[in-house]
C-alpha positions in Angstrom: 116.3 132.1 93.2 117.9 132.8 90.0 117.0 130.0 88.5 113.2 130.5 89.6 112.8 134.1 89.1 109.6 134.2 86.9 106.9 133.2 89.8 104.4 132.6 86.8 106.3 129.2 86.7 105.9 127.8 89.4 103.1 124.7 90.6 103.5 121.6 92.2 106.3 120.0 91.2 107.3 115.4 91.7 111.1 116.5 92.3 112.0 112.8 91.6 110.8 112.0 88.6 112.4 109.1 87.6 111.0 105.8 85.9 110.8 104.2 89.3 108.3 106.8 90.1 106.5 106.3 86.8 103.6 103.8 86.4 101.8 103.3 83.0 98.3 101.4 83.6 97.0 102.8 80.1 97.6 106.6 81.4 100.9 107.4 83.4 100.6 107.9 87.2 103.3 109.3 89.7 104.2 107.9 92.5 106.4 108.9 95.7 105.6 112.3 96.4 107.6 112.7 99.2 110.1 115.2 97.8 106.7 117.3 96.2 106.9 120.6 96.5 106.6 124.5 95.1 109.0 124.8 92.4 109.7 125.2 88.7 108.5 122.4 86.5 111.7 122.8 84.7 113.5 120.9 87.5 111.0 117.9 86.6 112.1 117.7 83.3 115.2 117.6 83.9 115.1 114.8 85.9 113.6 112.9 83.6 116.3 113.9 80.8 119.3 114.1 83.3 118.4 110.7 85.1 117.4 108.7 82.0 120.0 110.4 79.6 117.4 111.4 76.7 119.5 112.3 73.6 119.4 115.7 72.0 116.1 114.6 70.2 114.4 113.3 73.0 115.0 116.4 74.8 113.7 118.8 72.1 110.6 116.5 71.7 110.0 116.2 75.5 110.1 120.1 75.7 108.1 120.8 72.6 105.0 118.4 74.3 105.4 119.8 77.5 105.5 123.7 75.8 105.3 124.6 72.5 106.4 126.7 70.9 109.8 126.5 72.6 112.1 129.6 72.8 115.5 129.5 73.2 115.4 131.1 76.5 113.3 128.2 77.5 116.1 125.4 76.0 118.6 127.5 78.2 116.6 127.6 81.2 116.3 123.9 80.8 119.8 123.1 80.9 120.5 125.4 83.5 117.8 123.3 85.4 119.7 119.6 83.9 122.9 121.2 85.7 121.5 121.5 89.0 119.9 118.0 88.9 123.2 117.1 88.4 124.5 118.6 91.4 121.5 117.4 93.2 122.3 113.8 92.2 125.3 113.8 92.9 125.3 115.1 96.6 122.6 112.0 97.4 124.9 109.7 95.8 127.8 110.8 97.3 125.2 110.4 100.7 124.2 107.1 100.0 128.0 106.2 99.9 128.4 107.6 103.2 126.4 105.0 104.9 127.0 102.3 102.7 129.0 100.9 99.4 127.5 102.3 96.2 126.2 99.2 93.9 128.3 99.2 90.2 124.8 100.9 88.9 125.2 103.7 91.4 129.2 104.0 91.1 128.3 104.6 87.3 126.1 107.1 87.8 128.2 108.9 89.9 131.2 108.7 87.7 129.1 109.6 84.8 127.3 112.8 86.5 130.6 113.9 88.0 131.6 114.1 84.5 129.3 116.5 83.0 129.4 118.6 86.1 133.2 119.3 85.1 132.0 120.1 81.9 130.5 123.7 83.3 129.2 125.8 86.0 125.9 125.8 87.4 124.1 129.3 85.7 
């Protein structure tokens, strides 16, 4: 709720928004909708700059296209949203290894997003 507190954001959201749910046929198309749902858009974006790890630069042009211009309290919001991906990634990873062996690809992933969740809390 905190993260979520200005209604005026919210629409319909992919909430896995990653390139395997990405086609480009001349224009981009989603695909997957099966997580869809209410939210912040924020959350979207930071899938796309959580899961794909966009450098600094990618992320200030990725937020300047989808809103511009950009406030700080927007760039903040953001990250707050990057950390919760995080989280969120790392609970269905640790899932998937529940059931079965994580591949190297996903072992990385986990290692890697474990990593910046130590870095700081969520909000």
């Amino acid at each position: 709720r905190r993260l979520s507190a200005d209604p005026s954001r919210l629409c319909l959201c992919h909430n896995d928004l990653t390139s395997a749910n990405i086609l480009d046929t001349g224009s981009l198309r989603l695909i997957d909708w099966e997580y869809a749902a209410i939210g912040d858009p924020c959350f979207d974006l930071a899938t796309v700059i959580q899961h794909h790890g966009l450098a600094e630069g990618q992320v200030e042009c990725l937020l300047t296209a989808y809103k511009d211009p950009v406030s700080d309290e927007d760039r903040h919001h953001l990250r707050r949203y990057c950390r919760l991906y995080d989280r969120v990634l790392a609970l269905w990873l640790l899932a998937i290894g529940c059931n079965t062996d994580l591949d190297p690809e996903q072992v990385e992933q986990l290692a890697s997003v474990r990593s910046r969740i130590a870095q700081g809390p969520l909000l």
